[in-house]
VOGU-3710 file (C-alpha; in Angstrom, 3 decimals, decimal comma):
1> xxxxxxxxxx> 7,607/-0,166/-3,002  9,184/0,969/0,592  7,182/-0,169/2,998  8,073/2,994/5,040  5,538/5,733/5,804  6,194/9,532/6,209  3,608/10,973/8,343  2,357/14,188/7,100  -0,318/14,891/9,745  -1,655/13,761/13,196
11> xxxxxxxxxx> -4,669/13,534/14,631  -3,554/13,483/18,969  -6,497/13,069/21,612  -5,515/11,754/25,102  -6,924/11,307/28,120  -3,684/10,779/30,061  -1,471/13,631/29,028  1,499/12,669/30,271  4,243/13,698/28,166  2,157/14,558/25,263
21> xxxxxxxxxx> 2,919/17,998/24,819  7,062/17,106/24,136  5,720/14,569/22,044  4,153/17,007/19,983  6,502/19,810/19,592  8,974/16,850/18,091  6,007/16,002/15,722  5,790/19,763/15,021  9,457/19,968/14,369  9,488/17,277/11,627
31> xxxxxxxxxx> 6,712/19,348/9,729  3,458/17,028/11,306  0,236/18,799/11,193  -1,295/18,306/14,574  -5,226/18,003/14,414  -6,662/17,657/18,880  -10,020/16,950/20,013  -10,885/19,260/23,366  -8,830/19,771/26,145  -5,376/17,926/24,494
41> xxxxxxxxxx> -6,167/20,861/21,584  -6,475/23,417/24,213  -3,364/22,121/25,715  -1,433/22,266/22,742  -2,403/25,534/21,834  -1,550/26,905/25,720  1,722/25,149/24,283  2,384/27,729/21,631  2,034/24,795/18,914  0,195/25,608/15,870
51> xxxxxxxxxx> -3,191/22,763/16,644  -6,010/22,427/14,332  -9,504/21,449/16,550  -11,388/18,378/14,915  -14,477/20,873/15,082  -12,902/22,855/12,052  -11,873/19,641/10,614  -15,330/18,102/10,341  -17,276/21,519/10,055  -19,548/20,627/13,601
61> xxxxxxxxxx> -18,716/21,833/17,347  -18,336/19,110/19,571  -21,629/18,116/21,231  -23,939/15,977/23,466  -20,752/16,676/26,409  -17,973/15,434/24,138  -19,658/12,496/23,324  -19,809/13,555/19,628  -16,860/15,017/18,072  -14,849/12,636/15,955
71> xxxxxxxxxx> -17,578/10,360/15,044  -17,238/11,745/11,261  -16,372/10,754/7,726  -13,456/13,530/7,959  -11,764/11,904/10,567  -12,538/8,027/9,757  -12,098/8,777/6,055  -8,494/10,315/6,540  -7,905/7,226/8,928  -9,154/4,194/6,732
81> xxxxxxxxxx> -8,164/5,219/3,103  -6,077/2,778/1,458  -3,627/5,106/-0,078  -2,985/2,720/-2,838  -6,348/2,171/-3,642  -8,150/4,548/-6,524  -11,560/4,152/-5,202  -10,155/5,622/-1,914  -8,408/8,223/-3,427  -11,458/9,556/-5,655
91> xxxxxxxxxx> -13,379/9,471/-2,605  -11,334/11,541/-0,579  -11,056/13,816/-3,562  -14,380/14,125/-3,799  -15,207/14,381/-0,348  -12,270/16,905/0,538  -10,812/14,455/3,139  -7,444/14,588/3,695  -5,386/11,655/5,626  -4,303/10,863/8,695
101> xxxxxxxxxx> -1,382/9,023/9,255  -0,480/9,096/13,211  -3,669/8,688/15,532  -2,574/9,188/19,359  -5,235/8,064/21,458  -5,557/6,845/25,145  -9,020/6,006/26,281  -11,394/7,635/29,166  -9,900/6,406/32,277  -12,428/3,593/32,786
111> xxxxxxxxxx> -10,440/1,303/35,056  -9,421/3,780/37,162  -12,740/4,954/37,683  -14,131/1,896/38,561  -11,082/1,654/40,385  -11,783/4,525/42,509  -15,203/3,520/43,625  -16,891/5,870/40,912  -20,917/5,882/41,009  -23,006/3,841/38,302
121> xxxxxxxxxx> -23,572/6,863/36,301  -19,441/7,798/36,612  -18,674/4,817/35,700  -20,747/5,333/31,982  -19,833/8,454/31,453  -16,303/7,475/30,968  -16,872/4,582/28,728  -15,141/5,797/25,422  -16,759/5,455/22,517  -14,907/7,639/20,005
131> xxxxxxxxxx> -11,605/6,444/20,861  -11,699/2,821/20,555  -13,684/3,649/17,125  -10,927/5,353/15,471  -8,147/3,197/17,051  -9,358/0,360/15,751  -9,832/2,005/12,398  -6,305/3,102/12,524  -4,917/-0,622/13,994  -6,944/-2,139/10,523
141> xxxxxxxxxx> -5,430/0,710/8,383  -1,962/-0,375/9,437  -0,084/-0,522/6,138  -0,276/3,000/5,596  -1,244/4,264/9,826  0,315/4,005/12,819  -1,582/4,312/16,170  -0,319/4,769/19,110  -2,009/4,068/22,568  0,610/3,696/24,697
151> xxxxxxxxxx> 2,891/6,772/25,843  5,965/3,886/26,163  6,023/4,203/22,256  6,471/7,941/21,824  10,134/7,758/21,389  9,902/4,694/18,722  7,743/6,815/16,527  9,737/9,594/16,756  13,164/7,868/16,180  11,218/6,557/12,976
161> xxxxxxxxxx> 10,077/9,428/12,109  13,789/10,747/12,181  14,447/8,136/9,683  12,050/9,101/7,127  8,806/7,166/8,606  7,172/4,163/9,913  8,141/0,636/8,931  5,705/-1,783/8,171  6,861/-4,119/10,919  6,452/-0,968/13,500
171> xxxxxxxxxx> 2,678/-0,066/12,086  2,030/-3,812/12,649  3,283/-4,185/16,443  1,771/-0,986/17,170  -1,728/-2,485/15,501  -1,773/-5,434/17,896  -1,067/-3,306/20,988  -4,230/-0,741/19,802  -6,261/-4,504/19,415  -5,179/-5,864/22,557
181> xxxxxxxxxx> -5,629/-2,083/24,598  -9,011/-2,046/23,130  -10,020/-5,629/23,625  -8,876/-5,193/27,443  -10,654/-1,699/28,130  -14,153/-3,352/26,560  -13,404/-6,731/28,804  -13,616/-4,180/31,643  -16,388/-2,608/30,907  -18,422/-5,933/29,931
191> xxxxxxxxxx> -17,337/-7,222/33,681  -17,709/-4,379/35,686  -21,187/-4,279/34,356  -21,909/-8,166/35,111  -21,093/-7,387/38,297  -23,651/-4,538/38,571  -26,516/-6,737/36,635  -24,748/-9,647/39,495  -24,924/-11,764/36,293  -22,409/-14,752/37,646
201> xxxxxxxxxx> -22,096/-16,166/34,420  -22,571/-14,250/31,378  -23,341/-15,187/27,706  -19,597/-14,294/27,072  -17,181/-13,454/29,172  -13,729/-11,516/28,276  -10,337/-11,133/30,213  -7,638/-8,001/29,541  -4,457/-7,342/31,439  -1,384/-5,096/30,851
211> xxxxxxxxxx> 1,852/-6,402/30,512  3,766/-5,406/33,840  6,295/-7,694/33,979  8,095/-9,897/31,391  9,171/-12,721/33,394  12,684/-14,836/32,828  10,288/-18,009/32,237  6,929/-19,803/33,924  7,008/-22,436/35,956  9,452/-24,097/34,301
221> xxxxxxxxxx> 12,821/-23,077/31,976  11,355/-23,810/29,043  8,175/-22,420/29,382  8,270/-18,525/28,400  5,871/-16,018/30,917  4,727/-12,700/31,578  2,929/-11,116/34,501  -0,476/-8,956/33,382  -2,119/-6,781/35,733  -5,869/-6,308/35,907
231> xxxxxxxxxx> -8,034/-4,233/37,280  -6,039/-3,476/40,068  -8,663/-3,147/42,672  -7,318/-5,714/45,146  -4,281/-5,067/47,215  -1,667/-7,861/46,671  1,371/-9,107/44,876  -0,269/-7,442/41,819  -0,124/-4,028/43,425  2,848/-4,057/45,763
241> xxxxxxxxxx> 5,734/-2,025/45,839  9,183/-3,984/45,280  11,239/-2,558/47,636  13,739/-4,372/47,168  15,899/-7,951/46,057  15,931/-9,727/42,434  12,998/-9,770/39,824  10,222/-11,958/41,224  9,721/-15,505/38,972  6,570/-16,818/38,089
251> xxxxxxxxxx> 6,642/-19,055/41,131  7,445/-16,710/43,421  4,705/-14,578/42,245  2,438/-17,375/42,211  3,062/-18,677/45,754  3,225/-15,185/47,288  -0,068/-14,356/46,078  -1,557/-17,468/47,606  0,372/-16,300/50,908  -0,773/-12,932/50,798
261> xxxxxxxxxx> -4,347/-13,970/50,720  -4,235/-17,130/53,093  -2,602/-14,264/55,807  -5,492/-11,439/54,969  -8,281/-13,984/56,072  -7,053/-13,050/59,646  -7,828/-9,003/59,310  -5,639/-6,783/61,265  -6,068/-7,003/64,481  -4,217/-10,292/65,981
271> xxxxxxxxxx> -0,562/-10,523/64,206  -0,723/-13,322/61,671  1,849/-14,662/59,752  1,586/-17,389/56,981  4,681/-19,171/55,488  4,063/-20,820/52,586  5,843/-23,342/49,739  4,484/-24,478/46,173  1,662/-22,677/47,130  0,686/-25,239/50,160
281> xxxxxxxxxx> 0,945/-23,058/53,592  4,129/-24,944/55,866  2,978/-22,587/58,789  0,451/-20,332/59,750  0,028/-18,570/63,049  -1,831/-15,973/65,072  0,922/-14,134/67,744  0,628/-11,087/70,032  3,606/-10,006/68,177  4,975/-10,346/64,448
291> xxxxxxxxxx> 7,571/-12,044/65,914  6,104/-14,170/67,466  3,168/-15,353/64,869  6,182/-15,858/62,876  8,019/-18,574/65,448  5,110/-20,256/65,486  4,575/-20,496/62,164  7,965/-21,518/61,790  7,656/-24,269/64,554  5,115/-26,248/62,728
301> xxxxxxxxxx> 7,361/-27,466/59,695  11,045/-25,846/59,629  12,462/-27,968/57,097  9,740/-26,669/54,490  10,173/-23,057/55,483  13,543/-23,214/54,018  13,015/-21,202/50,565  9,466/-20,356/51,411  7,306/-17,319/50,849  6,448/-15,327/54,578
311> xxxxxxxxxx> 3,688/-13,201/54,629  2,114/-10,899/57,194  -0,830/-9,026/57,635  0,911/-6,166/59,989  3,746/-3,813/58,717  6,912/-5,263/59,153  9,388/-4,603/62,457  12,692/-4,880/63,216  12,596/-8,617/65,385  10,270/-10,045/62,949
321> xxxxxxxxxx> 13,054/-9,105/60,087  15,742/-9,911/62,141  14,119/-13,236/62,920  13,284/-14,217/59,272  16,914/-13,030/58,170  18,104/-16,268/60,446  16,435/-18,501/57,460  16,362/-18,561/53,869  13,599/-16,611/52,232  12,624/-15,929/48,989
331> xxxxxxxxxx> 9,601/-13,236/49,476  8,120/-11,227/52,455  5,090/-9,617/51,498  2,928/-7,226/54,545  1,257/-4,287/54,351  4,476/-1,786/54,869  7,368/-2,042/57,165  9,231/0,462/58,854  12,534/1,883/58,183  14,677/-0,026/61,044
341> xxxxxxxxxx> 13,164/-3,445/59,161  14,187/-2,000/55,928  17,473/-1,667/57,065  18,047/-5,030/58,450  16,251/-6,758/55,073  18,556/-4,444/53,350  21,480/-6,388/53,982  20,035/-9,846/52,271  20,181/-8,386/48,618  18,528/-11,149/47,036
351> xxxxxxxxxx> 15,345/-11,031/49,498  12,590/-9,517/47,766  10,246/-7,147/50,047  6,932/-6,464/48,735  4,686/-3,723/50,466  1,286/-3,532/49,772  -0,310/-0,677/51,277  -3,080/-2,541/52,333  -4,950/-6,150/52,646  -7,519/-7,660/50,451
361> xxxxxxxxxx> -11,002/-8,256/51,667  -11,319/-12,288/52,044  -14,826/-12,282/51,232  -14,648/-9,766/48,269  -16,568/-10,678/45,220  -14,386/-12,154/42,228  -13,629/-14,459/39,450  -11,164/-17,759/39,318  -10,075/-18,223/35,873  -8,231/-21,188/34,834
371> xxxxxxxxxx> -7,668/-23,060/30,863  -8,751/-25,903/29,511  -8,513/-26,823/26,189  -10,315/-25,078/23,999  -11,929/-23,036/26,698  -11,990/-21,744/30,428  -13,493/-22,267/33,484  -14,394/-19,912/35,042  -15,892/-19,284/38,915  -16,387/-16,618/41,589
381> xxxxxxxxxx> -13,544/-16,539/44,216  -14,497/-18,880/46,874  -14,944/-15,669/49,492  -16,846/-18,770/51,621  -16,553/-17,496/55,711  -18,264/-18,832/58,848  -18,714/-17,757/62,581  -19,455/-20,144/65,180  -22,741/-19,609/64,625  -22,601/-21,249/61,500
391> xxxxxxxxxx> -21,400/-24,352/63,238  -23,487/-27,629/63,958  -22,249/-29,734/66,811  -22,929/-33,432/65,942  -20,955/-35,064/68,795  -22,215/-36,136/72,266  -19,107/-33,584/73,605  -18,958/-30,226/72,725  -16,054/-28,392/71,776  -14,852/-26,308/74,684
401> xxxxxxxxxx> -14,087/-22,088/74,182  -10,417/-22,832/73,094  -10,970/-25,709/70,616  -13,569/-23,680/69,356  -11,410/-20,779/68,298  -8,645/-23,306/67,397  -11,364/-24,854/64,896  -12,204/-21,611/63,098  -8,991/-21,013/62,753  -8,060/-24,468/61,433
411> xxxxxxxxxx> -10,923/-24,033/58,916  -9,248/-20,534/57,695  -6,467/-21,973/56,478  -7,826/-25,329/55,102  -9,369/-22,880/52,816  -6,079/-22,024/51,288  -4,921/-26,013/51,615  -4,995/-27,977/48,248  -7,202/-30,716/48,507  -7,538/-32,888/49,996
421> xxxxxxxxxx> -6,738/-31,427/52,898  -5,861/-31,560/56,843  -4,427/-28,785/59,266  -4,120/-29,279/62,775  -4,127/-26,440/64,625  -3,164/-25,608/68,477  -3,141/-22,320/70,546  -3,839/-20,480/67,400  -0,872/-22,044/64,913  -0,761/-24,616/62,473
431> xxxxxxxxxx> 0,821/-28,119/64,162  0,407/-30,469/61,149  -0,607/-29,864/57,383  -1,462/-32,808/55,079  -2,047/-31,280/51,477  -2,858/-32,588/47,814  -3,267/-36,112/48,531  -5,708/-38,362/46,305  -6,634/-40,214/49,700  -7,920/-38,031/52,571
441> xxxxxxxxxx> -6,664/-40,579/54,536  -2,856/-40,261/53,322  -3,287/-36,134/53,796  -4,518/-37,051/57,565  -1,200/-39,279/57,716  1,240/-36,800/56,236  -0,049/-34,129/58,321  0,781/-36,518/61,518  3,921/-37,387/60,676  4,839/-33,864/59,611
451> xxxxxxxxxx> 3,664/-32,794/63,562  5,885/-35,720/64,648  8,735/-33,935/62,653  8,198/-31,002/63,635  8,254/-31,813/67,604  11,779/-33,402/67,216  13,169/-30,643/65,555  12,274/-28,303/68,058  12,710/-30,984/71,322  8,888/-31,671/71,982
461> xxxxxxxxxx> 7,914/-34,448/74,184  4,989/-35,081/72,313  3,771/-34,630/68,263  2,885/-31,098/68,025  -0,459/-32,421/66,936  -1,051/-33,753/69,906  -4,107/-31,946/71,776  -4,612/-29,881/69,196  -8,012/-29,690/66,742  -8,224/-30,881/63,130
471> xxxxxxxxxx> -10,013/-29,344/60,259  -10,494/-31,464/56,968  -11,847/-29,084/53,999  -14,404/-31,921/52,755  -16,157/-34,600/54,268  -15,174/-38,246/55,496  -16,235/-40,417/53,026  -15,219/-43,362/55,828  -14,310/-43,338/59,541  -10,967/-43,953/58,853
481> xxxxxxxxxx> -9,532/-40,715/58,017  -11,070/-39,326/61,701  -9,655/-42,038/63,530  -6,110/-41,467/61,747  -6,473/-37,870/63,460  -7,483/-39,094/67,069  -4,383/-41,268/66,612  -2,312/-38,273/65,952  -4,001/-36,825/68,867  -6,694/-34,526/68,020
491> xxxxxxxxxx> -9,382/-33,532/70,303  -12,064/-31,891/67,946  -12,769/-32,123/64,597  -14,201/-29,237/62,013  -15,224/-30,580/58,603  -18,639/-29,855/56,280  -20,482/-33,074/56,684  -22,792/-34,985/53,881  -21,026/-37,535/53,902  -23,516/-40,716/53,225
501> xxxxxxxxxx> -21,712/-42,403/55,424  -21,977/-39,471/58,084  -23,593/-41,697/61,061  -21,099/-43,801/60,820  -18,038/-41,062/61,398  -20,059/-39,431/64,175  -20,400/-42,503/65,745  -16,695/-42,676/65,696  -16,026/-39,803/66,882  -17,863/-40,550/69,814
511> xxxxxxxxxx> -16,567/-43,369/70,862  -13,243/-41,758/70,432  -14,266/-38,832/72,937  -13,710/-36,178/69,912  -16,579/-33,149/69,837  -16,836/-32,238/66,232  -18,524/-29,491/64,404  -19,852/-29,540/60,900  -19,599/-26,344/58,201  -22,198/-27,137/55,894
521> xxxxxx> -19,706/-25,909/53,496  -16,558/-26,701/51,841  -13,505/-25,456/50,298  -11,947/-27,935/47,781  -8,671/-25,936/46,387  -7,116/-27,718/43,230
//
């Protein structure tokens, strides 16, 4: 037996009616029924295409505000018959049921909804109940019924149709993008309304993305990739415009996202810039201009910026672009940019320019997910933020007004520092980062020597660490990791404390002169 379908009738009910209507006058044309639910009937019908309502199909109106009207033997009966079966067939003999053998359904725009700030009871109302029912009734039903979800399939069906019908192989890919739609839209649902219960951790917990980008490979060549988008709430590399250069890779997608969000802890008022590499910032920097946030970024470790990811939390200008076209980059990511920056970008092809429209709030609520095997694990975004208020001084000195600011600014970027980490900061910019070391100790080293680097390539007297303020995103567990950054010539010291050993590095620090200040919290990044 063929294991192509003709399709005799169609049952069409979208939500997003974008191109539906030339979709159906090509059904129409091949001799399909067309059976609508509400507003896609009434379109049809304003159409001039001959559309039977559901209503007349299962003999009652619509009701309860739509949400009863295809909840009915009529319509799952013509969906889940197996043609072959005799049982089946008797039944819809009996019953008068007639078969379906196209669904076209998109769901109540829940995401966007939710998306759009909607109100609790907004938010309900356009959970879809009768959709995902008979798509899923469809998906099962897929040796003899397609189902289509997805307006990016329109013109598949139809050149099958053209050919006599659906394959078998067709039904079955279009089945496990109806499972996969449907499994996303209720992972929405079930998290947008955790987060209204503010249930951290529920029971179970589900995950859905769209496919937005199928990427060359992951993080390595023989590792195949894909890039899903989620809700779509946050501004960032997930929502950006590409204005222009190559496809972005999984690592540049990876690293620019970590930029993007390391530069929006800064707001929009001071110019920040944040260039970053592996997803480790090289150089971060607050500037009265772009321009020059970015040089000082760039001061603290040139030789890493080579390659690197630069983002910004201001819309790009014309000296900041001119300056970054002096170096290779693989990604600049900001809020917009204006036309004169454009044009200069313009003329490094392969650059990729990614505009955002916007910056993510740092202290947001949401979810890290990462795999283990056999499982996840799963916590909220650490969204952790402190004010100097927040701070405990611990040291016989006190930090003065500038090391002060220097320290909250150190312990912004730690945050976004794999551990362990150090970041010595001065005047607002990074001047050493030690990152991902098993020791803190080695970090506190690597970070030194990187300031000592950093100095000679740019003709400093001194390390650029020198006089400048260190921040260490988890305690001391000895003295020897504080003394390694008084060596390097820090003056004051940020880190969370409870260490057991705590005494014992305050006690250091003071007889090394150093005022430090103690978080309370930390910010381990692995």
């Amino acid at each position: 037996m063929s294991d192509v379908k003709p399709v005799t009738r169609a049952l069409i009910s979208v939500s997003e009616k974008h191109g539906i209507v030339e979709f159906a006058e090509k059904l129409a044309a091949l001799g399909v029924e067309l059976i609508s639910t509400g507003g896609t009937a009434s379109l049809l019908a304003k159409s001039g295409l001959a559309v039977k309502d559901v209503s007349a199909l299962t003999g009652f109106p619509e009701m309860m505000d739509g949400r009863v009207k295809t909840l009915h033997p009529m319509v799952h009966g013509g969906l889940l018959a197996v043609r072959d079966n005799p049982d089946h067939r008797a039944a819809m003999t009996a019953h008068g049921i007639a078969q379906i053998d196209l669904l076209v359904v998109n769901l109540y725009p829940f995401e966007a909804t939710v998306t759009a700030g909607g109100d609790y009871a907004a938010c309900v109302e356009n959970i879809d109940i009768g959709g995902p029912a008979m798509i899923r009734a469809a998906a099962k039903n897929h040796e003899d019924v397609a189902v289509l979800v997805d307006g990016d399939d329109y013109e598949a069906v139809l050149s099958a149709l053209g050919e006599g019908g659906t394959t078998r192989a067709l039904r079955q890919s279009l089945a496990q993008k109806a499972y996969a739609r449907t499994a996303a839209y209720d992972a929405a649902i079930s998290n947008w309304m955790a987060a209204q219960l503010e249930v951290d951790m529920p029971a179970y917990r589900a995950f859905g993305g769209k496919l937005n980008q199928s990427l060359r490979y992951g993080e390595n060549p023989h590792q195949q990739a894909g890039f899903y988008i989620g809700d779509g709430a946050r501004k960032g590399v997930a929502t950006a415009r590409q204005i222009q250069g190559k496809d972005l890779s999984y690592n540049n997608i990876n690293d620019t996202d970590a930029a993007f969000e390391l530069v929006s802890e800064f707001g929009g008022d001071a110019s920040a810039c944040a260039i970053i590499k592996h997803a480790n910032p090289c150089g971060v920097a607050l500037g009265d201009t772009l321009s020059d946030a970015f040089a000082k970024a760039l001061r603290c470790d040139p030789v890493s910026a080579f390659g690197g990811i630069i983002a910004m939390n201001k819309p790009l200008d014309a000296p900041t672009a001119e300056a970054i076209s002096a170096i290779f980059t693989e990604v600049i990511i900001a809020p917009d940019a204006d036309a004169a920056a454009c044009e200069i970008i313009a003329k490094k092809k392969n650059l990729r320019l990614l505009l955002t429209d916007g910056l993510p709030d740092p202290q947001a609520a949401g979810l890290s997910v990462r795999n283990v095997a056999g499982g996840y694990l799963v916590q909220n975004r650490d969204s952790g933020h402190i004010s100097a208020d927040d701070l405990t001084c611990v040291t016989k000195r006190q930090p003065s007004t500038a090391e002060m600011n220097d320290l909250l600014f150190a312990w912004r970027v730690a945050k976004h520092v794999k551990s362990n980490a150090i970041v010595y900061v001065k005047d607002q910019a990074t001047t050493g980062i030690g990152a991902g070391q098993m020791s803190r100790l080695d970090s506190s080293r690597i970070a030194a020597r990187k300031s000592a680097d950093a100095a000679k390539a740019c003709g400093a007297a001194q390390p650029l660490a020198h006089g400048s303020v260190v921040a260490s995103d988890a305690f001391f567990p000895f003295a020897d990791g504080l003394l390694s950054a008084a060596e390097a010539g820090a003056t004051a010291i940020i880190q969370p404390g409870g260490s057991i050993r705590d005494d014992e590095v305050i006690a250091a620090a003071d007889e090394a002169g150093l005022a430090m200040v103690l978080t309370g919290m930390r910010h381990f990044r692995h």
